[in-house]
The first five atom37 places (N, CA, C, CB, O) and aatype in JSON, in Angstrom:
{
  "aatype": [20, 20, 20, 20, 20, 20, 20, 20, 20, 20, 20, 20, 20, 20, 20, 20, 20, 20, 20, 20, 20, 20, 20, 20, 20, 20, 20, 20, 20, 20, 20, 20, 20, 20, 20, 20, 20, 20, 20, 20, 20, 20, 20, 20, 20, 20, 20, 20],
  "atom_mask": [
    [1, 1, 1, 1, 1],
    [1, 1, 1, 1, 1],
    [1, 1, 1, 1, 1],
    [1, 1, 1, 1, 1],
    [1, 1, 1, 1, 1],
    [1, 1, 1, 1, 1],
    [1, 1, 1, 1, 1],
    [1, 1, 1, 1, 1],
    [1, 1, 1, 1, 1],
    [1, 1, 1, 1, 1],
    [1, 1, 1, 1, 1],
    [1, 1, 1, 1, 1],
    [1, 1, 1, 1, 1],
    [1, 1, 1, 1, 1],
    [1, 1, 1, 1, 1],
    [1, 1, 1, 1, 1],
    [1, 1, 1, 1, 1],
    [1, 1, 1, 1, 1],
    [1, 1, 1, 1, 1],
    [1, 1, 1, 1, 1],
    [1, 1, 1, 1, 1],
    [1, 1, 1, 1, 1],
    [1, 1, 1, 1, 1],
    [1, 1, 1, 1, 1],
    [1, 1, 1, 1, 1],
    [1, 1, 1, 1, 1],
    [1, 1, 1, 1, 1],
    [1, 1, 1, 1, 1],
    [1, 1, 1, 1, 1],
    [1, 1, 1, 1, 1],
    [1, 1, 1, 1, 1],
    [1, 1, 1, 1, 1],
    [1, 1, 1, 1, 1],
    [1, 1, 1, 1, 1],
    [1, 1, 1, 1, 1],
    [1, 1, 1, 1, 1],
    [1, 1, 1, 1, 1],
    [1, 1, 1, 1, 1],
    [1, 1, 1, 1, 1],
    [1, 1, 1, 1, 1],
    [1, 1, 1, 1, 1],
    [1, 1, 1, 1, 1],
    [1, 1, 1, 1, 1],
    [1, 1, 1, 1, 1],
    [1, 1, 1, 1, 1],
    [1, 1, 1, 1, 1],
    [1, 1, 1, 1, 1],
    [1, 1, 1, 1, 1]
  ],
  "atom_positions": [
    [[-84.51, 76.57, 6.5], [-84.89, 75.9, 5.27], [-86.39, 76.06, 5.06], [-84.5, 74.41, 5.32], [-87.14, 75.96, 6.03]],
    [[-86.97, 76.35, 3.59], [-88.52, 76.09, 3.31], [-88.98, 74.9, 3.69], [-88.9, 76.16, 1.94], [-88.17, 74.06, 4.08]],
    [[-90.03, 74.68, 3.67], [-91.04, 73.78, 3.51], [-90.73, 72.73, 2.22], [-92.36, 74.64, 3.32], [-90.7, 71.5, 2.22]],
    [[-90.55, 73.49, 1.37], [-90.12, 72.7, 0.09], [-88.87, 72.09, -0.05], [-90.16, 73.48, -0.99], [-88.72, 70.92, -0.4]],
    [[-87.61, 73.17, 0.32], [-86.35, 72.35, 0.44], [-86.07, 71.35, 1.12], [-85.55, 72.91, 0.75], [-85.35, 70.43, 0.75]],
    [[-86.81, 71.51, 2.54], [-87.09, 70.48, 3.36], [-87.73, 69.22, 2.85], [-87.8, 70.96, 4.29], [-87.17, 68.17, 3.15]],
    [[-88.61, 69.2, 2.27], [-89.54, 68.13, 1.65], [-88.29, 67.47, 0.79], [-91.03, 68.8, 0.63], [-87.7, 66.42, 1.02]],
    [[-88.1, 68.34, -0.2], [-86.94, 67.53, -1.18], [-86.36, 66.87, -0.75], [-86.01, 68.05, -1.79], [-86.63, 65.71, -1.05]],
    [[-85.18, 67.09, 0.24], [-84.18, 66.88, 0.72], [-84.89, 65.33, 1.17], [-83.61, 68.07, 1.74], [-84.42, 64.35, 0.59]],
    [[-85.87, 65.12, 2.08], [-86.22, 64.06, 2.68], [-86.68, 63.03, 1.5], [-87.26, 64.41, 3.74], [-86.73, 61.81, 1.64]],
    [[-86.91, 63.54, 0.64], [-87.41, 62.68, -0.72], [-85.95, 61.96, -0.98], [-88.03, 63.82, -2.3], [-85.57, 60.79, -1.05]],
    [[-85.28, 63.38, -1.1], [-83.41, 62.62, -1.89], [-83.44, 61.46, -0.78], [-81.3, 64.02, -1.66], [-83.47, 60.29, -1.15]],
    [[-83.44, 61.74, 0.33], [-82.44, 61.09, 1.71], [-83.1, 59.21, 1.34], [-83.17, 62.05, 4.03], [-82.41, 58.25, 1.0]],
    [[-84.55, 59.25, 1.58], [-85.71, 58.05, 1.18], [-84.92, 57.38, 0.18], [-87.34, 58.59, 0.5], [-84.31, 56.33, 0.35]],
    [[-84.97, 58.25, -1.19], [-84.8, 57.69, -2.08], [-83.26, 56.64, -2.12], [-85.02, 58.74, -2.96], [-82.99, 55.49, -2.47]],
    [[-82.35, 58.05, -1.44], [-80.92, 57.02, -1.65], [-80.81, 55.49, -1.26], [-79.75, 57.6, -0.77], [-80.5, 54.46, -1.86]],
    [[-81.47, 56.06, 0.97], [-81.18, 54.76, 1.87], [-82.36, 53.26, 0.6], [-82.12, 55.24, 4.2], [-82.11, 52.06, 0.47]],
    [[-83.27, 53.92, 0.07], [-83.64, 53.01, -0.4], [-82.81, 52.11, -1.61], [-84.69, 53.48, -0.66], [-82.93, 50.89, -1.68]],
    [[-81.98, 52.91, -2.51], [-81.52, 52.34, -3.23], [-80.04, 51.31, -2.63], [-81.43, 53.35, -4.18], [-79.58, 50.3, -3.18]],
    [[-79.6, 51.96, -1.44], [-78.3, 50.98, -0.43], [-79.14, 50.02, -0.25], [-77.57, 51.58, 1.26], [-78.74, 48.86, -0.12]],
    [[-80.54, 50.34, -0.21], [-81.07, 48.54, 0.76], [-80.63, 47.51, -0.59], [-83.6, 48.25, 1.25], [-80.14, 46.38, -0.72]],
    [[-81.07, 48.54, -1.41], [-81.74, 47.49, -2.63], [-80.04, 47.17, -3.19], [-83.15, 48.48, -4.18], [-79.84, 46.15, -3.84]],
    [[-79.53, 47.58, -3.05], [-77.73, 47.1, -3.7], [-76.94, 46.27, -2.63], [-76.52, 48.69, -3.99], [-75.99, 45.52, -2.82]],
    [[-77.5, 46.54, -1.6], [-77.08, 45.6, -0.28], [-77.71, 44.07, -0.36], [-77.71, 46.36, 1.23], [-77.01, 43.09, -0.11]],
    [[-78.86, 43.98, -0.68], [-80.08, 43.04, -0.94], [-79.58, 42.13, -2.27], [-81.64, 44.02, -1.27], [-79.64, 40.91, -2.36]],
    [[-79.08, 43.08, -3.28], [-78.47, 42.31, -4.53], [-77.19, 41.88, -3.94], [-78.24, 43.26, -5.97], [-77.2, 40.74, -4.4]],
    [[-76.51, 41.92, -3.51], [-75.24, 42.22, -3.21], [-74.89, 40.78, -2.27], [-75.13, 43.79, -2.43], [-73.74, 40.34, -2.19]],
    [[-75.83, 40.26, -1.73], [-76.09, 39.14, -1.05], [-75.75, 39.69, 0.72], [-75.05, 37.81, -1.76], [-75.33, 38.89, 1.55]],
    [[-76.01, 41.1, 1.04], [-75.43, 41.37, 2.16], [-76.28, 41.06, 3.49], [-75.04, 42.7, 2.06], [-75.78, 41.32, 4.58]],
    [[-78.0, 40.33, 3.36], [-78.79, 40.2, 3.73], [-78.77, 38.65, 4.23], [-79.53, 40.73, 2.95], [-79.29, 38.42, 5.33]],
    [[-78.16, 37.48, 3.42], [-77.93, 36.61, 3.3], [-76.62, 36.34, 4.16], [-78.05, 36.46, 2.15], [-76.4, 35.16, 4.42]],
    [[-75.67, 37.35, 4.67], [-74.84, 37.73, 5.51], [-74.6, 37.4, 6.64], [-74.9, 38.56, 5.6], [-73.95, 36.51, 7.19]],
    [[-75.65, 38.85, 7.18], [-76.07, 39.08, 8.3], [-77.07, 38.18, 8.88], [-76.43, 40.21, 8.28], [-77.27, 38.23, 10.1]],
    [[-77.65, 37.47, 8.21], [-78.45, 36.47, 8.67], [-77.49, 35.28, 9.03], [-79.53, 36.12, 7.63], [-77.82, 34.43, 9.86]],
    [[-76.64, 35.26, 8.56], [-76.41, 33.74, 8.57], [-75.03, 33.91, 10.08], [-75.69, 33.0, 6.51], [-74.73, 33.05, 10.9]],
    [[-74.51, 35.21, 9.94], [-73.54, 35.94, 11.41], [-74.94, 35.6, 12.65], [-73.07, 38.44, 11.15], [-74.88, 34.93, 13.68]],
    [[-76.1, 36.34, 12.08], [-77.1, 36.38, 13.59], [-77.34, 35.06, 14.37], [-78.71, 36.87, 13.25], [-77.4, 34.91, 15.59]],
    [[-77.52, 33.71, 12.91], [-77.98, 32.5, 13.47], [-76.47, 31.93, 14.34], [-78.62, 31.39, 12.1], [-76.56, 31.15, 15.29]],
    [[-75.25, 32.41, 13.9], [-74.89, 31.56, 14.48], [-74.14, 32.24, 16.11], [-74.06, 30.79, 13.42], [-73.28, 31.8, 16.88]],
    [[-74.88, 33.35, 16.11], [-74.47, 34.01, 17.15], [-75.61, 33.37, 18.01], [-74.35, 35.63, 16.99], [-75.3, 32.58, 18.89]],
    [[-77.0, 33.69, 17.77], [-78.03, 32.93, 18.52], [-77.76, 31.75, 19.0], [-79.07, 32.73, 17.85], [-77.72, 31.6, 20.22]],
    [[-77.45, 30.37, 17.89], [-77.01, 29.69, 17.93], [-75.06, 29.24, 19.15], [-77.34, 29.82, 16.62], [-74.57, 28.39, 19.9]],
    [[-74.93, 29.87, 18.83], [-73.81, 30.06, 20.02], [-73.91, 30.07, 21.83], [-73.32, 31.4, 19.7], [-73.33, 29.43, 22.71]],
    [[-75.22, 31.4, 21.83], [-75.44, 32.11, 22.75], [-76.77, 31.16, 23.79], [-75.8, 33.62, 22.04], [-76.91, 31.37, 24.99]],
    [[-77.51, 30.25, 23.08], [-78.15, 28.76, 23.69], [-77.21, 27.72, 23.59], [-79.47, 28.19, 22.91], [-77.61, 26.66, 24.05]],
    [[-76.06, 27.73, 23.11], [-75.25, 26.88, 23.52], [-75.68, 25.4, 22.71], [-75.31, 26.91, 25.11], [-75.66, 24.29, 23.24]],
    [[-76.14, 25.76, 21.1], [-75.72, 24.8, 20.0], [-74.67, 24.44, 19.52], [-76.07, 25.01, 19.14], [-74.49, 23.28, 19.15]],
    [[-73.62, 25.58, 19.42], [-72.48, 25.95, 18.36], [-71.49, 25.99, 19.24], [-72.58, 27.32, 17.47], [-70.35, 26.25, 18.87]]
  ]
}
């Protein structure tokens, strides 16, 4: 691969994972995983 195709390609790749964050983030999937982590933490000291 060029220099350039290469470059592109990493631009596309950026650009996509960025737009999953951002539809994941709307999506409430952030609000999720947070709330699975606390109560795993929460579990794992022996709150829950």
């Amino acid at each position: 691969m060029t220099g350039r195709v290469q470059t592109a390609v990493r631009i596309a790749l950026f650009a996509l994972a960025a737009l999953f964050l951002a539809l994941g983030t709307l999506n409430g999937g952030a609000r999720e995983v947070f709330a699975k982590a606390a109560a795993i933490c929460s579990e794992c000291i022996g709150l829950g």
